[in-house]
Residue, then its C-alpha position, 0 to 999 in steps of 0.5 A: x540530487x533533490x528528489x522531484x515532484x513526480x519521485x516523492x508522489x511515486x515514493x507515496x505508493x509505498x505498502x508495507x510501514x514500519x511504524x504500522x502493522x504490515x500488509x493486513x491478513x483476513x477472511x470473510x467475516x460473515x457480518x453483511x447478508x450473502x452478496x447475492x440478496x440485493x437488499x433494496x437499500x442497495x439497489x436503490x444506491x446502485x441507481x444513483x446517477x454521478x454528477x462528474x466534474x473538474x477534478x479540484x486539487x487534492x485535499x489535505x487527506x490526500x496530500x495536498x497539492x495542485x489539480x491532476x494535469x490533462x493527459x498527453x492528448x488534451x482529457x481532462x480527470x474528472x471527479x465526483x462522489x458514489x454514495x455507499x451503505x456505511x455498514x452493507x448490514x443496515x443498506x438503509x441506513x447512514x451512508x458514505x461518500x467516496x471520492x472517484x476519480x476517471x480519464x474516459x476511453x481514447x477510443x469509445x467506439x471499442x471501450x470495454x468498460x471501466x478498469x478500477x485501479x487501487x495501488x495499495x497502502x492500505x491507504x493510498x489514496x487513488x485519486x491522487x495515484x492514478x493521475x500520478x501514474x496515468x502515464x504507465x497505464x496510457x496503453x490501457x486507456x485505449x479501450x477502458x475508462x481509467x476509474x480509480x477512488x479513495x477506499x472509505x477512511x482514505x483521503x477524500x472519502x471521509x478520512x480517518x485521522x488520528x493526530x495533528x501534524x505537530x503531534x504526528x511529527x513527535x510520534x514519528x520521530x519517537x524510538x519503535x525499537x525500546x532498549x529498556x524499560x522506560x523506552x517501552x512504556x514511552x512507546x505504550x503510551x505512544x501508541x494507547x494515544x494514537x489509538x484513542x485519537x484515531x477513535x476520536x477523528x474517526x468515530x461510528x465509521x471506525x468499525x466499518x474501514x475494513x477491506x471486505x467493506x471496500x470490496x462490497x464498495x467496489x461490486x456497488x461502483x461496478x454497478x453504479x458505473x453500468x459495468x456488468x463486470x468488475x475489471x480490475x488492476x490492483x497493486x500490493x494491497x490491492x491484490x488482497x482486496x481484490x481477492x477478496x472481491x473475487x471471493x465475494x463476488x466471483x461471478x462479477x469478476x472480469x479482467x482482473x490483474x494482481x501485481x505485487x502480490x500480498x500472500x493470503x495465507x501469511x498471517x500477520x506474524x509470517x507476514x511481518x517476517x516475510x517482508x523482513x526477509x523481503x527488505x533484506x533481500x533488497x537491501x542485499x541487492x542494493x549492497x551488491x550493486x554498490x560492490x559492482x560499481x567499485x569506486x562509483x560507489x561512495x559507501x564504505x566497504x568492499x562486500x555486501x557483508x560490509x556495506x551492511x554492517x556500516x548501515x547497521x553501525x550508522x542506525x546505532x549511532x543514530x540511536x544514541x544521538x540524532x543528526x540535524x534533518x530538514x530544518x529544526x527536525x533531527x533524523x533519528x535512528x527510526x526515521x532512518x530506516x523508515x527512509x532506507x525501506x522507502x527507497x528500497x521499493x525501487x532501484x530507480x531510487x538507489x542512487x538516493x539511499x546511496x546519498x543519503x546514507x553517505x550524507x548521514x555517515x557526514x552528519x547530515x540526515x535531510x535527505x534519509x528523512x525527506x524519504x521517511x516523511x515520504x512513507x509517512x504522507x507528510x509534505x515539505x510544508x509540514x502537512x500530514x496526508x492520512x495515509x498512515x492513519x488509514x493504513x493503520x485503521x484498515x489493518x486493525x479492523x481487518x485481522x483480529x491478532x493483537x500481540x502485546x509490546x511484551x509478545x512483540x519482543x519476544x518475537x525480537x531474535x527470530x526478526x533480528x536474525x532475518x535482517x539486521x537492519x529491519x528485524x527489530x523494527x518489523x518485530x516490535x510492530x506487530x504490537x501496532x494494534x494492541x490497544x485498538x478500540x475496534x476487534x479484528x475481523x479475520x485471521x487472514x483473508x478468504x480469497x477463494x474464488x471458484x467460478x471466477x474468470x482468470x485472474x492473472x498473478x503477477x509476482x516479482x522475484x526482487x520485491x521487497x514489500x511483497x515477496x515473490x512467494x506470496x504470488x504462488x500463494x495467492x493463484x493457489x488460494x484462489x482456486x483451480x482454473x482462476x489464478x494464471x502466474x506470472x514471474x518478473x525476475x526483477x527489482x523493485x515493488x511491482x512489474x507493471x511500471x517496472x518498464x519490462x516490455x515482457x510484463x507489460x505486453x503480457x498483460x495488455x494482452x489480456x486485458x485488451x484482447x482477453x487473452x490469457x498468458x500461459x501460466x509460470x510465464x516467465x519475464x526478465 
């Protein structure tokens, strides 16, 4: 059953790595002028004017590739660059450019503006996202531009990078949960050398990758684009940048949807914890839909408890001895339940977890590591997109805890007893920052967003990445009268593209005809 095009591009979406921090925790740093000062600088770069064009074919950042096709009706996705203050404390000085990406309106007579997209990560590119999944959004594209880009250090947009594909292929294969000494400083090392070649790719950019930047980048878009508000679609991470956009900027927030919800008040301990018991949950989920199905399911074991435990047994074999993957690479114990967590972001890809675990249970792992290299941004040439270096940039720079590799393992048990299957590999990742060469900006993220128009929260009881708890979460950091919930009783990360006619309905309703769902809506 050989995964398509269109499945790996999906699967690329993915928000929480294993072998990375997870969703990053921050507030308002305080390190740029007020929002509301306009600097001169920037008002002269919100004047500038976008040169569109053809889109070319992704670049190799962001994962290469042929050119996004046409839409149903015959649009063509055009492309150009926005010019943006490197650091919005100096607007005056060295810039960056960002990649955007458009579909304009079907209906231009009725068009209300732009609806900015970002899906997520932290870097995920959306030049490359949004085509992929223009076809969920087709109903939206009646009366808005579909607009989304490449946040600054993703893809396009002066990509951060931090090893070479060759090298990038023997860190991802290393052991991330050490059972003694030696493993540990094998991982130290690992680790130390990917920062320091992260600060190398990256150089004087490095300290400005952080989500606050993007926001600040958006509000400039928003103006740049002749929006006098901000409309928004934002997915997993793009949940918290947009709340914090909403902080920043309130009063320029206009139809804003968040989906798949990042919990603003988790910091990166309760985070990494949280979305252990998320993939558990999944897993469990999964387990249980195999027991259902009786002998259609190929897995050993005839309950959930059973099922599980021959995964658990399959990961420790994998730990002692790696089985031949795809060509001379081997599926080792990590990459294998990186490719286990891949799948679990959605139902539609069950019937691949069930494969593949069966084909490994067989000796043959290519099928568990096409998944991972899917999480991880590297194509069947061999090519590295810069997703996980992004993703690892971003997150650093966003929040300021660093846990060493001795205070990872001590958090070991507690992660273990959440989840068997990925307790140690979510534990042992929170020392992913230890050694970063640039300091964490926040403790968790400032989403507070008074005077806001309402912003609709949209949470997914069965998400695995970003649990439904972190909905409830965000409409309650945003404030009284800003954030309306509503409830996916569902699989999978996400609701909108889940195909719910509830969900979708809800929502084009609002960001169509402005109207707002009764909040605690509940669809299923």
């Amino acid at each position: 059953m050989p995964i398509s095009a269109a499945q790996r591009a999906a699967l690329l979406t993915a928000t929480t790595v294993l072998l990375a921090a997870g969703c990053s925790d921050g507030g308002d740093s305080g390190a740029v002028p007020p929002a509301s000062s306009g600097p001169s600088g920037l008002d002269r770069l919100a004047a500038q004017q976008l040169e569109w064009s053809p889109c070319l074919p992704p670049s190799p950042a962001e994962g290469g590739g042929p050119a996004p096709s046409p839409l149903p009706d015959g649009a063509k996705w055009e492309c150009t660059f926005m010019t943006a203050p490197l650091d919005y404390a100096k607007p005056d000085g060295d810039t960056v450019d960002l990649a955007l990406i458009r579909a304009k309106a079907r209906d231009q007579q009725r068009r209300i503006g732009s609806l900015v997209f970002n899906f997520g990560g932290p870097g995920g590119s959306g030049v490359t996202g949004l085509p992929s999944f223009a076809s969920d959004f087709e109903s939206l594209r009646s009366r808005y531009d579909l607009v989304s880009f490449d946040p600054r250090g993703v893809g396009r947009s002066d990509p951060v990078e931090c090893a070479s594909d060759k090298e990038l292929d023997a860190y991802y294969a290393l052991d991330f949960t050490p059972d003694d000494a030696a493993e540990e400083r094998t991982l130290d090392e690992a680790q130390k050398k990917y920062a320091d070649g992260c600060e190398k790719g990256a150089g004087p950019e490095l300290p400005h990758v952080g989500t606050e930047n993007a926001a600040r980048d958006m509000d400039l878009m928003r103006r740049v684009l002749g929006d006098d508000k901000l409309h928004y679609f934002g997915i997993s991470y793009g949940t918290e940048l947009g709340g914090v956009y909403a902080h920043l900027f309130p009063k320029n927030v206009g139809r804003a949807v968040f989906d798949a919800v990042v919990d603003p008040a988790a910091g990166v301990e309760e985070g990494a914890l949280g979305q252990t018991k998320g993939f558990q949950l999944a897993l469990d989920n999964f387990a249980k839909d195999c027991v259902d199905r009786g002998d259609a399911c190929v897995l050993p074991g005839d309950s959930v408890a059973g099922i599980e435990a021959f995964i658990t047994d399959l990961l420790a074999q994998l730990d002692k001895k790696p089985i031949p993957g795809i060509g001379d690479r081997m599926l080792t114990q990590t990459q294998a339940t990186n490719g286990i967590a891949q799948a679990l972001y959605s139902k539609e890809f069950w019937p691949y977890l069930e494969q593949g675990l069966d084909e490994a249970d067989g000796g043959n792992g290519a099928l568990l590591l096409a998944l991972s290299d899917s999480m991880n941004g590297r194509n069947q040439t061999g090519n590295y997109s810069n997703i996980q270096a992004a993703n690892a940039a971003i997150n650093c720079v966003d929040f300021k805890q660093r846990y060493t590799l001795a205070q990872a393992k001590e958090r070991v048990p507690e992660f273990r007893q959440a989840s068997a299957v990925f307790g140690d590999f979510m534990a042992w990742a929170l020392s992913s920052c230890a050694q970063w060469p640039v300091p964490g900006a926040w403790e968790h993220p400032n989403v507070a967003a008074a005077g806001s128009a309402p912003i609709l929260v949209i949470g997914n009881t069965g998400d695995p990445a970003t649990p439904y708890a972190g909905a409830r979460s965000m409409v309650d950091a945003l404030g009284p009268g800003v954030g309306v919930e509503l409830t996916y009783k569902g699989q999978g990360h996400g609701a909108y593209s889940s195909g719910n006619a509830c969900v979708k309905g809800a929502t084009d309703a609002y960001l169509l005809d402005g109207k707002v769902p009764a909040s605690g809506t509940v669809c299923q």
